[in-house]
Residue, then its C-alpha position, 0 to 999 in steps of 0.5 A: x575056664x574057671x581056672x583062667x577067671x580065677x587067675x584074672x581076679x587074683x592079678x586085679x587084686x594083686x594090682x590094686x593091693x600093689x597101688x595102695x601100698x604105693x599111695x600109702x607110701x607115697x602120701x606118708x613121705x609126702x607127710x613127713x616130708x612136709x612137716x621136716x621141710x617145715x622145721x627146717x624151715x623155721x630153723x633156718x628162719x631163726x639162724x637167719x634172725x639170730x644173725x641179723x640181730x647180732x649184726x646189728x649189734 
């Protein structure tokens, strides 16, 4: 019997351990996902700026 309840905590543990590995990795490449997507952004903003002044030009 005390072997059994012992198993049963450990497997809890393990799930629990295995869901924060999955947020954690989760919110990272949230993170940093979001601040490339952001420098992209600007990047293109300027291509973009860069462009239409020469045009103009």
């Amino acid at each position: 019997m005390e072997k059994k309840a012992e198993k049963k905590g450990s497997s809890k543990i393990k799930i629990i351990a295995i869901g924060i590995l999955i947020l954690a990795v989760v919110a990272g490449g949230a993170f940093f996902g979001y601040n490339n997507f952001i420098k992209d952004k600007k990047t293109l903003l300027k291509m973009l700026y860069n462009r239409l002044t020469l045009s103009r030009l």
